[in-house]
Every structure is written in structure tokens, then in C-alpha cells.
Backbone of each chain as ProteinMPNN parsed JSONL, in Angstrom:
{"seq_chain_A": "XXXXXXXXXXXXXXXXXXXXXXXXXXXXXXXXXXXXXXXXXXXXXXXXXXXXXXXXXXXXXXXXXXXXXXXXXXXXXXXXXXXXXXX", "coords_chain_A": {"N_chain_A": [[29.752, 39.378, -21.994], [28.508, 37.835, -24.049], [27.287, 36.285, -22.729], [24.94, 38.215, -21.532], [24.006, 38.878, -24.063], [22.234, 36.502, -24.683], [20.744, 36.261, -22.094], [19.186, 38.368, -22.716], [18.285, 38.134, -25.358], [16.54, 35.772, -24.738], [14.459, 36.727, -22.711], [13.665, 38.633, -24.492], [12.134, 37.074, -26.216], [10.122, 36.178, -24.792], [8.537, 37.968, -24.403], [7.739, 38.571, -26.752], [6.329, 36.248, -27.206], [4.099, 37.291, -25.443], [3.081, 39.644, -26.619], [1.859, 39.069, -28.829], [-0.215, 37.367, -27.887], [-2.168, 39.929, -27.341], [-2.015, 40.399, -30.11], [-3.788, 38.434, -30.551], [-6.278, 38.64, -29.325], [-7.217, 41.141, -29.295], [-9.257, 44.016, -29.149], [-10.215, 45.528, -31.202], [-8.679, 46.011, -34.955], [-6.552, 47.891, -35.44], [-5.464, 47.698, -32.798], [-4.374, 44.82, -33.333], [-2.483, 45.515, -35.276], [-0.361, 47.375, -34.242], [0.255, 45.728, -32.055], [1.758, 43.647, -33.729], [3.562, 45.143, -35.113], [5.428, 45.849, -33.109], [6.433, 43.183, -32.876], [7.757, 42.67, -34.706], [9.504, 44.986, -34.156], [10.652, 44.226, -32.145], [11.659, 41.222, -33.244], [13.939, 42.139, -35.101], [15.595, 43.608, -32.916], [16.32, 40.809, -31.654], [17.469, 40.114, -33.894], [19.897, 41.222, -33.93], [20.834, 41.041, -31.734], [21.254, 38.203, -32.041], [23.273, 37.996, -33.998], [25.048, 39.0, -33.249], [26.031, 37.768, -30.569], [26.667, 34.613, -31.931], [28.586, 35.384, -33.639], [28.27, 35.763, -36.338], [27.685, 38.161, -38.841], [26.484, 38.34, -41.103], [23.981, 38.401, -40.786], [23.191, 41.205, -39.748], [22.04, 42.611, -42.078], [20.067, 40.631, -42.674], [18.482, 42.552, -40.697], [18.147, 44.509, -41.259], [16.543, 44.742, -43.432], [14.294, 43.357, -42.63], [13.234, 45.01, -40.627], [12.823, 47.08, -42.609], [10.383, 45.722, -44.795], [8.795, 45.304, -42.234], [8.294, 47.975, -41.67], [6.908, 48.492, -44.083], [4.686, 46.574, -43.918], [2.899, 47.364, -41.999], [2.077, 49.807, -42.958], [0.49, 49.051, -45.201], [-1.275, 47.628, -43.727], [-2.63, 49.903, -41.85], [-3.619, 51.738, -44.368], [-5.574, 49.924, -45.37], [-7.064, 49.218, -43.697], [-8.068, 51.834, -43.306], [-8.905, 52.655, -45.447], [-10.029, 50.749, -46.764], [-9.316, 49.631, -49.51], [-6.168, 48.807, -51.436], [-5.607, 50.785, -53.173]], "CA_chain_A": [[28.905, 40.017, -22.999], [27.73, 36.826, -24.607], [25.604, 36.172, -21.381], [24.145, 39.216, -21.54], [23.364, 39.234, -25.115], [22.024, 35.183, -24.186], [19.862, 36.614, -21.722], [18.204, 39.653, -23.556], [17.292, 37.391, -26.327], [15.437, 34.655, -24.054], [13.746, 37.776, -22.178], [12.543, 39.393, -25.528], [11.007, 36.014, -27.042], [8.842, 36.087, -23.779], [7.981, 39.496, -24.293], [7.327, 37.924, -28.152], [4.869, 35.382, -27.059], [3.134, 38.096, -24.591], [2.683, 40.672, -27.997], [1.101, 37.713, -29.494], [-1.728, 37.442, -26.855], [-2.849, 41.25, -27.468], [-2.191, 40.038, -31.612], [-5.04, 37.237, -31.396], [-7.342, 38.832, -28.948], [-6.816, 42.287, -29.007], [-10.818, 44.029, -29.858], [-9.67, 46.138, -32.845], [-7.642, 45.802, -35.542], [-5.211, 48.523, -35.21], [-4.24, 46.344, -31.427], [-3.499, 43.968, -33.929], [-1.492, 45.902, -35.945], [0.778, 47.9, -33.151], [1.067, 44.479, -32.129], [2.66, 43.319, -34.712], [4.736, 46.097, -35.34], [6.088, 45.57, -31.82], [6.594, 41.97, -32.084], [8.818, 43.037, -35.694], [10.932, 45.53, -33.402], [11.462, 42.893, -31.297], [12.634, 40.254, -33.949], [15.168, 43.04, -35.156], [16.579, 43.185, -32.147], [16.861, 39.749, -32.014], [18.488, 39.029, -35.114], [21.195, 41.805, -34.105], [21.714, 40.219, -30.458], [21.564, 36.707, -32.326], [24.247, 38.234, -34.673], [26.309, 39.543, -31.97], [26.32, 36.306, -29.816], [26.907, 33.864, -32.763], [29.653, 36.062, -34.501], [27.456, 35.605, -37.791], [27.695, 39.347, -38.853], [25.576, 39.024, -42.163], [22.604, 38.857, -39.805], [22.558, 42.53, -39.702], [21.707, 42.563, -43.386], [18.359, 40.548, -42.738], [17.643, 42.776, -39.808], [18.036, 45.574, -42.365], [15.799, 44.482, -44.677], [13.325, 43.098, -41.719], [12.636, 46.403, -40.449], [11.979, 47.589, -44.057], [9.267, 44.856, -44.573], [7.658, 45.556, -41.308], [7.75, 49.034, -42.247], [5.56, 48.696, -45.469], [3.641, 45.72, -43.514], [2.365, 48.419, -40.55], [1.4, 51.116, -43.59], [0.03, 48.971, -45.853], [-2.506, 47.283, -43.227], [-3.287, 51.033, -41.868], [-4.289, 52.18, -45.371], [-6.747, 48.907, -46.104], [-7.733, 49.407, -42.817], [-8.808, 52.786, -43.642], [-9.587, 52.955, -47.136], [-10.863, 49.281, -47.524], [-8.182, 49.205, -50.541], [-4.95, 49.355, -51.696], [-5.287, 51.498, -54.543]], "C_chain_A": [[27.981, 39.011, -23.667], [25.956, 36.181, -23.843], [24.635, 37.009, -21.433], [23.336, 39.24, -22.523], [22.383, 38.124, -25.218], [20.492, 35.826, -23.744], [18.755, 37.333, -22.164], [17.452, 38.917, -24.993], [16.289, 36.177, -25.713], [14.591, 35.456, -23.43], [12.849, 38.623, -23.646], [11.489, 38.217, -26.255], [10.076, 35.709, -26.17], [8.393, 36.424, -24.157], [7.186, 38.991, -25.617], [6.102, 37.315, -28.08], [3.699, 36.237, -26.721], [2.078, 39.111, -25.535], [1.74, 39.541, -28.903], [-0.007, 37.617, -29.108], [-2.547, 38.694, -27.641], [-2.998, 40.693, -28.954], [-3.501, 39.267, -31.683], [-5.967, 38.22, -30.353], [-8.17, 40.393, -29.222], [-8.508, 42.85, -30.113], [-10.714, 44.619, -30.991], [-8.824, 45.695, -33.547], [-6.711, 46.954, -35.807], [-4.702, 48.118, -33.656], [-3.764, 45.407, -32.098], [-1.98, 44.295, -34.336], [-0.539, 46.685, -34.945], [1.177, 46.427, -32.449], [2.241, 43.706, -32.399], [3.647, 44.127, -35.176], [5.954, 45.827, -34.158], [6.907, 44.398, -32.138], [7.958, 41.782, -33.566], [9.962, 43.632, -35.15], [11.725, 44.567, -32.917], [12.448, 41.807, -31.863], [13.382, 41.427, -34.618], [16.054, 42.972, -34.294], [17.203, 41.989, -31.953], [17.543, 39.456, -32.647], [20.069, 39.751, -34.777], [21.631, 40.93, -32.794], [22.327, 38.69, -30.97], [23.064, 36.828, -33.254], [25.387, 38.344, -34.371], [27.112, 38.14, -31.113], [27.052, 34.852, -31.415], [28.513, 34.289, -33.747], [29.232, 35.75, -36.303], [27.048, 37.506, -38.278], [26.653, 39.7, -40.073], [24.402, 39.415, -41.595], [22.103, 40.451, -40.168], [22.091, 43.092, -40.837], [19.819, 42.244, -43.259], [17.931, 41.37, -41.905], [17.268, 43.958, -40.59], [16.475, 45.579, -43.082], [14.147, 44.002, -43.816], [12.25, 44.174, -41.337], [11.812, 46.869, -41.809], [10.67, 46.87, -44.087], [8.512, 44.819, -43.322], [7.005, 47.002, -41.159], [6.322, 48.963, -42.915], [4.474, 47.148, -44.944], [2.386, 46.914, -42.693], [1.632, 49.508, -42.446], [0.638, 50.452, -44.452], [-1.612, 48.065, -44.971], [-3.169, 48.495, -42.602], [-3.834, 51.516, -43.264], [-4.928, 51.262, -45.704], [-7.253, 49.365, -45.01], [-8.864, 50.805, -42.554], [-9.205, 53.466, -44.863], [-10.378, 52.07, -47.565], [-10.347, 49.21, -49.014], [-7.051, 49.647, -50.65], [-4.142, 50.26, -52.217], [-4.474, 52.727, -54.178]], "O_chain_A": [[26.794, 39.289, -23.84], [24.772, 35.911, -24.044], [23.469, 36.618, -21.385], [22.147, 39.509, -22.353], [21.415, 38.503, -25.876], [19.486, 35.938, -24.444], [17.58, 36.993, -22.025], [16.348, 39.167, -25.475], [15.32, 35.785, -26.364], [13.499, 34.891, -23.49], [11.693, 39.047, -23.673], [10.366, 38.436, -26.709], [9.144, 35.003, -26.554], [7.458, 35.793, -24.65], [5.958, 39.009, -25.537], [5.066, 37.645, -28.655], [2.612, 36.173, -27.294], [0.878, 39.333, -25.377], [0.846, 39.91, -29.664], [-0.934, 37.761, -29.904], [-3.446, 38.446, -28.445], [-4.176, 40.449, -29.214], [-4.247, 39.367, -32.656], [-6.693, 38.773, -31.18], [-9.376, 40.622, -29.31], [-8.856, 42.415, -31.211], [-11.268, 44.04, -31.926], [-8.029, 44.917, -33.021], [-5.943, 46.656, -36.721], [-3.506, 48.261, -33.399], [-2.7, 44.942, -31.689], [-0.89, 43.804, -34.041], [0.538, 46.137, -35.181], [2.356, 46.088, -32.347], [3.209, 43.295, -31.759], [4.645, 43.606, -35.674], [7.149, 45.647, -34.393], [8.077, 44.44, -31.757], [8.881, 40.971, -33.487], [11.109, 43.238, -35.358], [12.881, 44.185, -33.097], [13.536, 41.475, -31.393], [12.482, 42.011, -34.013], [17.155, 42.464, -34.507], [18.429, 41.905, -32.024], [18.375, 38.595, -32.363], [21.136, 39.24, -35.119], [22.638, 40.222, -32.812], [23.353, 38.128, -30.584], [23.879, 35.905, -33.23], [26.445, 37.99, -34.892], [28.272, 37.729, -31.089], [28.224, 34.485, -31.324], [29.258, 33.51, -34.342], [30.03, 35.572, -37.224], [25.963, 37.937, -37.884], [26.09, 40.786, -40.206], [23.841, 40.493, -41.792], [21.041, 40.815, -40.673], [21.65, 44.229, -40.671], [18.83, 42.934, -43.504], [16.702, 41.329, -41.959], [16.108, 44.369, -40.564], [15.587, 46.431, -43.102], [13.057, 44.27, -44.32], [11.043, 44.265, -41.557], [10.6, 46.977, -41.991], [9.776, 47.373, -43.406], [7.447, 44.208, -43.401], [5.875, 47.305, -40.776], [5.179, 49.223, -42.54], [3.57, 46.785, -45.697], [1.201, 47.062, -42.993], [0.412, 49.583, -42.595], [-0.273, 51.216, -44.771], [-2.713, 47.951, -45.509], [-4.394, 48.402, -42.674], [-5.022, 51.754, -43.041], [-5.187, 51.526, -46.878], [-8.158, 50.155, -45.28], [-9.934, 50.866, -41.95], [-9.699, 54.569, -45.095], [-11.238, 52.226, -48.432], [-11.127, 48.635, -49.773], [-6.714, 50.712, -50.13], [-2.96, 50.581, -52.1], [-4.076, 53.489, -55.06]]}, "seq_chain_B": "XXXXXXXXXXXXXXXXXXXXXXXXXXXXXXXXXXXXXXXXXXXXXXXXXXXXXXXXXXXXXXXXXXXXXXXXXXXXXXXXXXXXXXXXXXXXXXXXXXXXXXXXXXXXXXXXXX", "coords_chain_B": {"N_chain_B": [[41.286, 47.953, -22.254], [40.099, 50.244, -23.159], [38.296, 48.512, -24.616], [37.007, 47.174, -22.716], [35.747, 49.068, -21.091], [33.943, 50.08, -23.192], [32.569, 47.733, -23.601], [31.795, 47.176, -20.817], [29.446, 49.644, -21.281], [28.037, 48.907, -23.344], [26.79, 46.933, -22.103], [25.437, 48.086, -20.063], [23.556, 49.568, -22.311], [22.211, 47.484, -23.431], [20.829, 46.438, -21.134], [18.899, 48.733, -20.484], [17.536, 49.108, -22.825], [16.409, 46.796, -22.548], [14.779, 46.417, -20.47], [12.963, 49.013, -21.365], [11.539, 47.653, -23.285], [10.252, 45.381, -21.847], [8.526, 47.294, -20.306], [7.342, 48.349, -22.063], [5.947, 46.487, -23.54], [4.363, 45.169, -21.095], [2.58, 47.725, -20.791], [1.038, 47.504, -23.458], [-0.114, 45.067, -23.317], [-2.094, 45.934, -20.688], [-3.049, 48.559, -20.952], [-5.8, 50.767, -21.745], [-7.394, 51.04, -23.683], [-6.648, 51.654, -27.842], [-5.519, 53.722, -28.637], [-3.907, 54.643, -26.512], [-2.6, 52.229, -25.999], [-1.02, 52.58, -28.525], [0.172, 54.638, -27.931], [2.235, 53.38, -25.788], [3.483, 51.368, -26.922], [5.158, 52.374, -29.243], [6.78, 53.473, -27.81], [8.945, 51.833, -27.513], [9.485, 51.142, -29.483], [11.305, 53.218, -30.081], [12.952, 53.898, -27.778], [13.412, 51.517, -27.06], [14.495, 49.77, -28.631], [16.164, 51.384, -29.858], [18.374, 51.785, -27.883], [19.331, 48.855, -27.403], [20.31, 48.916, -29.685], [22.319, 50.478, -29.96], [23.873, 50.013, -27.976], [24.822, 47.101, -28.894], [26.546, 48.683, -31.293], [28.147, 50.031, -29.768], [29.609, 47.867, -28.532], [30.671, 46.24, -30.968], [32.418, 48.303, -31.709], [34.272, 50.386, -33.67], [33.701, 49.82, -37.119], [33.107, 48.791, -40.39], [30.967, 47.243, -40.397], [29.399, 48.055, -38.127], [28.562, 50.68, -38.408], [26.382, 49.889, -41.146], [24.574, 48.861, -38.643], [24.442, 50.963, -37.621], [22.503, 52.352, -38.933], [20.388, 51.081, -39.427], [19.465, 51.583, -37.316], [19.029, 54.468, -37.423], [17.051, 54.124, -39.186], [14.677, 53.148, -37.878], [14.685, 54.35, -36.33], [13.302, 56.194, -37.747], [11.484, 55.602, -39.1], [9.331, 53.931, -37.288], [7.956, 56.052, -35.37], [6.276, 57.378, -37.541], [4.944, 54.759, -38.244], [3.27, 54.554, -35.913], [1.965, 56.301, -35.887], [0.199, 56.793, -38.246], [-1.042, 54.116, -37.916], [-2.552, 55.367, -35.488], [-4.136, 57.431, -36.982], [-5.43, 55.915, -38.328], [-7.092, 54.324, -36.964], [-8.191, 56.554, -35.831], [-9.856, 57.672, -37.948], [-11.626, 55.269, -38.605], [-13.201, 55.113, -36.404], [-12.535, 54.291, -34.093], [-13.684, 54.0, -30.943], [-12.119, 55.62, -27.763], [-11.075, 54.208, -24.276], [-12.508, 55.983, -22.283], [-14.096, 59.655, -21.896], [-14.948, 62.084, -24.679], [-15.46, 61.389, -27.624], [-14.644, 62.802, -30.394], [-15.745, 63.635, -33.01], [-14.694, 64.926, -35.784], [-14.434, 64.736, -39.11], [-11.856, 63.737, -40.968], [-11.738, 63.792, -43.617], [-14.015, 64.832, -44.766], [-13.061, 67.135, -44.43], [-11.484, 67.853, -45.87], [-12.13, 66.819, -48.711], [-13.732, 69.228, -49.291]], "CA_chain_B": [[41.051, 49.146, -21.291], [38.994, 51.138, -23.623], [37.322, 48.007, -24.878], [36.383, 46.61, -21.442], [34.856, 50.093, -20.797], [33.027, 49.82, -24.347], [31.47, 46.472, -23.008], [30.195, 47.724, -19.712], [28.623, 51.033, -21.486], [27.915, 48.231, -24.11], [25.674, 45.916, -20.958], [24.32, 49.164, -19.393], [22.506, 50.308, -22.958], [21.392, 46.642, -23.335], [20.148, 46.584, -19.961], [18.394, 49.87, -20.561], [16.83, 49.042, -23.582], [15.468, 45.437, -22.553], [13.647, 47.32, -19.662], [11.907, 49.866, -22.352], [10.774, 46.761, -24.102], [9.431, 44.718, -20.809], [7.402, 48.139, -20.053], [5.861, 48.707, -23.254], [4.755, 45.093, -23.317], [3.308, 45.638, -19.983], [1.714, 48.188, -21.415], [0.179, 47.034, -24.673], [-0.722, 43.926, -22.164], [-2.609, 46.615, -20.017], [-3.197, 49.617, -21.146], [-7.059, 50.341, -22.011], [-7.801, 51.514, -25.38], [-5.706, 51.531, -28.597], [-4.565, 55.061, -28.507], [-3.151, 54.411, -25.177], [-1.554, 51.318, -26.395], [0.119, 53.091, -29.314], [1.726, 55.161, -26.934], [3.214, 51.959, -24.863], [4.482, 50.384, -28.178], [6.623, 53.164, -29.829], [8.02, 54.273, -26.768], [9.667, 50.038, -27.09], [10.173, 50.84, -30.878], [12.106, 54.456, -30.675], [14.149, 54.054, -26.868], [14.142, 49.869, -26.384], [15.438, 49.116, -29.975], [17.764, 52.331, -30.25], [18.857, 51.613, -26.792], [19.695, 47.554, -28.011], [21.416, 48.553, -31.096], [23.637, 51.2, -29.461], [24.837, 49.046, -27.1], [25.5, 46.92, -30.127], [27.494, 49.266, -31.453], [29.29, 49.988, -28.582], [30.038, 46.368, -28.475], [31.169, 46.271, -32.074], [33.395, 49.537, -32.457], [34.667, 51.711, -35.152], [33.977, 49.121, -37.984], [31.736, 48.976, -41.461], [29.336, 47.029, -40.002], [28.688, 48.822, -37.23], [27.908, 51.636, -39.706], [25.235, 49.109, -41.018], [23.894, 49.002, -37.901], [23.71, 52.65, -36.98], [21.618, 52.653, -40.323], [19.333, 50.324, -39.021], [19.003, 52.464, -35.732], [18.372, 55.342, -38.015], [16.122, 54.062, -39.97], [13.641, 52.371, -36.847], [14.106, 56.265, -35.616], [12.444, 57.316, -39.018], [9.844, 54.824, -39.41], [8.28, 53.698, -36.168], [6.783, 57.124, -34.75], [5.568, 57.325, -38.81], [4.238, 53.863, -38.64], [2.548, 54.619, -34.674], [1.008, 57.956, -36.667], [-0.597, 56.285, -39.517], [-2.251, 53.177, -37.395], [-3.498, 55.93, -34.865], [-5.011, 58.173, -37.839], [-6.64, 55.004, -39.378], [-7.95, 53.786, -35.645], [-9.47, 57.946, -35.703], [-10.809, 57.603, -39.203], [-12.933, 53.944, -38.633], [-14.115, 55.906, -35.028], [-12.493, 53.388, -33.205], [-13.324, 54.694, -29.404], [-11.458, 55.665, -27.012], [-11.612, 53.94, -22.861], [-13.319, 57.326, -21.648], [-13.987, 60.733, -22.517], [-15.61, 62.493, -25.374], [-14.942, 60.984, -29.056], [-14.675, 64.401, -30.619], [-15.938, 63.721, -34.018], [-14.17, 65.746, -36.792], [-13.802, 64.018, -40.291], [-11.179, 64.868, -41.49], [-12.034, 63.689, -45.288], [-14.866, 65.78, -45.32], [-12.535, 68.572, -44.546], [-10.206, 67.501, -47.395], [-12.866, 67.257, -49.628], [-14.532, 70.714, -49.27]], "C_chain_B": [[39.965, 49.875, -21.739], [38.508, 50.005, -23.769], [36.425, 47.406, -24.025], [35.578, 47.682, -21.109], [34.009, 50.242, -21.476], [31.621, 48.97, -24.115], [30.743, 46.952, -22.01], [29.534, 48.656, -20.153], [27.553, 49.971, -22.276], [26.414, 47.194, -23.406], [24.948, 46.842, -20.638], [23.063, 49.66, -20.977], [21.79, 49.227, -23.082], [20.788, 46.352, -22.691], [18.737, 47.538, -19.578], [16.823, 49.496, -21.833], [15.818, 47.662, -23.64], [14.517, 45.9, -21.495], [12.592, 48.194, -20.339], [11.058, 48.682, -22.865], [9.63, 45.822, -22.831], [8.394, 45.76, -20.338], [6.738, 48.22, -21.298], [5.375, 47.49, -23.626], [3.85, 45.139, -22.309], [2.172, 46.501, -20.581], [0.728, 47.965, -22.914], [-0.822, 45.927, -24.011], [-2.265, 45.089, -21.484], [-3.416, 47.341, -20.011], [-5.096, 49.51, -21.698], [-7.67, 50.319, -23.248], [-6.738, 51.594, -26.396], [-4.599, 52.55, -28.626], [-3.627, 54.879, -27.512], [-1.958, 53.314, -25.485], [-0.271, 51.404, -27.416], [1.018, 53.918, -28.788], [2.763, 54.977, -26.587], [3.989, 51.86, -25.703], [5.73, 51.561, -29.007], [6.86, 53.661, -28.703], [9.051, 52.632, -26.818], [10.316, 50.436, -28.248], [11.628, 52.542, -31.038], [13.491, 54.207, -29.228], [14.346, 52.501, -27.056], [15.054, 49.875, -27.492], [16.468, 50.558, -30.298], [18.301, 52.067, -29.32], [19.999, 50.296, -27.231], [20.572, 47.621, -29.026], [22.62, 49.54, -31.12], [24.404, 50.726, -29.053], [25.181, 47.471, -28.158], [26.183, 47.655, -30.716], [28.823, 49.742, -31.023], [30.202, 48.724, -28.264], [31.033, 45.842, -29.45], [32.493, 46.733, -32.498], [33.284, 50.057, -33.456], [34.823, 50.538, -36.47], [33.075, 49.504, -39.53], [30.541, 48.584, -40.676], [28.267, 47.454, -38.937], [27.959, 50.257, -37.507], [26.764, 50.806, -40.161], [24.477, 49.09, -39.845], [23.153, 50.384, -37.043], [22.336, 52.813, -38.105], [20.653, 52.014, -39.793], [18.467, 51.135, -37.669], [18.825, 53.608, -36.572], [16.951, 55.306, -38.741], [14.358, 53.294, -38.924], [13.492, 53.78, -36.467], [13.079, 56.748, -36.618], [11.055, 56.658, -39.293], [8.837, 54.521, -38.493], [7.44, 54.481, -35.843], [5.987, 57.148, -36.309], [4.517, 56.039, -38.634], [2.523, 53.903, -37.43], [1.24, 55.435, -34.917], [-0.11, 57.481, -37.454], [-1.704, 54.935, -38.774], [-3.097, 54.357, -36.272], [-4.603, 57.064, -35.598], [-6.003, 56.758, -38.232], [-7.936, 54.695, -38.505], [-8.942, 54.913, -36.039], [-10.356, 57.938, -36.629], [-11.781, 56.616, -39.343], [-13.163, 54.516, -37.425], [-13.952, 54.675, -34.369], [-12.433, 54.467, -31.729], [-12.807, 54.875, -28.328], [-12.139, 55.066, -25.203], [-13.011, 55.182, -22.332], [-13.342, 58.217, -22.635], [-14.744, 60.792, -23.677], [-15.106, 61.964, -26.384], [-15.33, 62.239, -29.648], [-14.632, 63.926, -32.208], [-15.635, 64.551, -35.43], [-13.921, 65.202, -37.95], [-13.503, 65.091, -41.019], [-11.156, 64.754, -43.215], [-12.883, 64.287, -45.603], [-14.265, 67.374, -45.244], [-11.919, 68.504, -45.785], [-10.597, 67.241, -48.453], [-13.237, 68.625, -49.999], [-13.389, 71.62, -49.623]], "O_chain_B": [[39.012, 50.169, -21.017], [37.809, 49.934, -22.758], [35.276, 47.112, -24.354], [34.464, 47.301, -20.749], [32.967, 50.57, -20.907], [30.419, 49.187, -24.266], [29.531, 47.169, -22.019], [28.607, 48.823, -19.36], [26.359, 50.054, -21.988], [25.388, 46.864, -24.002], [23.741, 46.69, -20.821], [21.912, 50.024, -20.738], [20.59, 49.453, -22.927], [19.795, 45.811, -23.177], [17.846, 47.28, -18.769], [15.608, 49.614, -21.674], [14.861, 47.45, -24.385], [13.329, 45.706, -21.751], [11.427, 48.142, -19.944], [9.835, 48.816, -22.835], [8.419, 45.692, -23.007], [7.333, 45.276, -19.943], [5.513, 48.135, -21.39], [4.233, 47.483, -24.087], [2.641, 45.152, -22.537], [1.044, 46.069, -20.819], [-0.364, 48.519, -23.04], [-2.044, 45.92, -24.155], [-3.39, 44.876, -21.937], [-4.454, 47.213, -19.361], [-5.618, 48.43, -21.977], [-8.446, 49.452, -23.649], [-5.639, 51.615, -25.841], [-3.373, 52.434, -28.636], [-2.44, 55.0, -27.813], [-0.753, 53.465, -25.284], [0.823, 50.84, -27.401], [2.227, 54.007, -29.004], [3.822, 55.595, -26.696], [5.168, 52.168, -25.528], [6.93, 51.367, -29.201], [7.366, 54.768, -28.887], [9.912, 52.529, -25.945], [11.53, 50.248, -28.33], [12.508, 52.722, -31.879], [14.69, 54.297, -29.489], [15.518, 52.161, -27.22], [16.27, 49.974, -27.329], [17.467, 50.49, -31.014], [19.447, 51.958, -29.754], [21.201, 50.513, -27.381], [21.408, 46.769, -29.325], [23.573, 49.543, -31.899], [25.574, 50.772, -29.432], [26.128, 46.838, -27.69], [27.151, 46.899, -30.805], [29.95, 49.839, -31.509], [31.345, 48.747, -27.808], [32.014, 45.18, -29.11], [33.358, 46.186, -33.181], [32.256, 50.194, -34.119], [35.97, 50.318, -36.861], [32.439, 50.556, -39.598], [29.528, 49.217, -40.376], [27.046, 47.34, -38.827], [27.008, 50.749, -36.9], [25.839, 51.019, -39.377], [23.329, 49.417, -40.149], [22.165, 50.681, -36.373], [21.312, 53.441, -37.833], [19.718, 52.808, -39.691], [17.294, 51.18, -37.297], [17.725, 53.909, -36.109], [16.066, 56.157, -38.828], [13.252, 53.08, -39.42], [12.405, 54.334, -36.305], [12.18, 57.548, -36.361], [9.95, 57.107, -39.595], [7.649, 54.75, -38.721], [6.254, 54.151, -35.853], [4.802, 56.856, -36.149], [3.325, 56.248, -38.86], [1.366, 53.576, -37.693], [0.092, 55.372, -34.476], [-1.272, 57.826, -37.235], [-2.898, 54.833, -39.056], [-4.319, 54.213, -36.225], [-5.616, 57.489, -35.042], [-7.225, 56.807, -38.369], [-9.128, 54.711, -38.811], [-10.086, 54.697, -36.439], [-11.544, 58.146, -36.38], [-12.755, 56.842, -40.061], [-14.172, 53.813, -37.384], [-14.921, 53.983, -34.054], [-11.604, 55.334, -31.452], [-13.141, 53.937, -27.604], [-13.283, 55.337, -24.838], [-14.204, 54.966, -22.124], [-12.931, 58.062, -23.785], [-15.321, 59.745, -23.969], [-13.887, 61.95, -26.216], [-16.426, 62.705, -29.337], [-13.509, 63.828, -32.704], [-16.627, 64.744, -36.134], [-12.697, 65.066, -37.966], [-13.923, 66.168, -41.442], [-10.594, 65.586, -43.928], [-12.901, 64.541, -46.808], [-14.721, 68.408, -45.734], [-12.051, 69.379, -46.641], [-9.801, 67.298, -49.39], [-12.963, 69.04, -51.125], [-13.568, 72.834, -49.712]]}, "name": "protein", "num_of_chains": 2, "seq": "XXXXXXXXXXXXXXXXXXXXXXXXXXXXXXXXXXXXXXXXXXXXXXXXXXXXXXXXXXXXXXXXXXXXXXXXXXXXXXXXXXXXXXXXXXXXXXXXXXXXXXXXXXXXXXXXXXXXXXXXXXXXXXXXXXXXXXXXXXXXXXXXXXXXXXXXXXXXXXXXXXXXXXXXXXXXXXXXXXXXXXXXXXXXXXXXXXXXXXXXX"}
């Protein structure tokens, strides 16, 4: 299981870098932002596989709280993006 | 016995769900226009990462924290297609255009004004 969980985290921080590419080039800025939303799922998963493998269980606390904050990251750059403020 | 069976169900959803994620990178990689790309990406954020944190669970068992973690897999169910929604309304509202096809012009703030 450890292998597995090993593997799936060196396979998603590829995938990490790859979401990154589309992040800097990508011609709009909502490719940015699905981007980045993506590349948040991704470190979630991470922190739970890293949690899993390590036997460090608070982990799943920051992944908690990760998600949340990429939540209100993703809505709050769609509403500047289409309001041109925060208000 | 049961927990060895736990684990392999435990490898097969992780298996499952790191495949969702290597396609919807492909696709965001690929794909031609944004709309299209928001497609790719929450199909990674609703099956890869519920897939990943099942088979975490499965891995886990019948504990608290695995309760914490279903929460977390609930709560990526509740927010992602929301978050996919809101960047593809904003894309429609700045008239970002689509690869092909007709851009079918409708503002919808002048409806929501009137």
C-alpha cells in the first residue's frame, strides 16, 4: 500500500508541473484559473496520500482547510474577473 | 482477511482515480478552448479526487478520521462543479470565445437588469 500511495504521489506532482504549463501560458485568464483549481485538487490529494504514507494523520486537517482556501481562491478570482471588483 | 481485501479495493480506487487525473491533465494540456477545458478539469476534481480519497478511506477503516476525510470528499463534491460553473459564467460574461461555432451573444446582465 505504501508503494502505491509512493507512486501516486510522484505521478500527481508530474501531472502538477504539467497544470503549471497551461497556468503560465494558457491565452485567457479563466485557463489560468481552472488551472489552478486543478493543480489545488491535486495538492489535496497529495497531502492525504502524503498523510497516509507517513502515518502523520493531522495532515488531513490541512487538506481540509486547503480545499476550503482554494474554494474561495477559484470564486473570488471569477468574480474580479467578471466584475473588475470585489465589492 | 477483510483488511487485505480493504487494501486491494483500497489500490483499485487509487488506481482509478490517478487515471481520472492523468486524463484531465491531458486534457487541459490539449483541449482547445476554455469551455472545453473546464470540462477536462472537473471531471479530475469530482471522479480523480473522490476516487483518491475513497480508496483512502478504504485504506483507513471505520475510524474518526476517516470521517474527516469523507468530509473532505464531500465537500470537493460540493464545491468543484460550483467553482467549474462560476469560472465558465465569468469566461461567458468577458465573451471569452469559444474554438468554433457561433458565440451566441445573450447578456445576461442586461436581462437582470430589465
Amino acid at each position: 500500500m505504501e508503494l502505491v500511495l509512493q507512486t501516486a504521489s510522484y505521478i500527481l506532482v508530474v501531472l502538477l508541473f504539467l497544470c503549471l504549463y497551461r497556468a503560465v501560458v494558457g491565452p485567457s485568464v479563466p485557463d489560468r484559473v481552472a488551472a489552478i483549481n486543478l493543480v489545488g485538487t491535486k495538492t489535496v490529494t497529495m497531502l492525504v496520500f502524503v498523510a497516509l504514507a507517513t502515518d502523520q494523520l493531522f495532515f488531513f486537517d490541512i487538506a481540509l482547510v486547503y480545499a476550503l482556501i482554494s474554494f474561495l481562491m477559484t470564486v473570488g478570482m471569477a468574480k474580479y474577473f467578471e466584475t473588475g471588483n470585489l465589492g | 482477511m477483510l483488511q487485505s481485501a480493504m487494501d486491494a479495493a483500497a489500490v483499485v480506487f487509487v488506481t482509478a482515480g490517478v487515471f481520472f487525473f492523468i486524463v484531465s491533465t491531458v486534457g487541459l494540456l490539449r483541449l482547445p478552448d476554455v469551455y472545453t477545458r473546464l470540462h477536462a478539469t472537473s471531471k479530475a476534481d469530482t471522479l480523480g479526487a473522490g476516487l483518491c480519497l475513497i480508496g483512502a478511506i478504504l485504506h483507513l477503516g471505520w475510524t474518526l478520521t476517516s470521517i474527516k476525510l469523507l468530509l473532505v470528499v464531500v465537500f470537493i463534491w460540493v464545491t468543484s462543479p460550483t467553482a467549474a460553473h462560476l469560472i465558465g459564467k465569468a469566461a461567458y460574461r468577458a465573451r471569452v470565445r469559444p474554438a468554433c461555432g457561433e458565440f451566441a451573444i445573450f447578456d445576461v446582465r442586461e436581462e437582470e437588469d430589465s
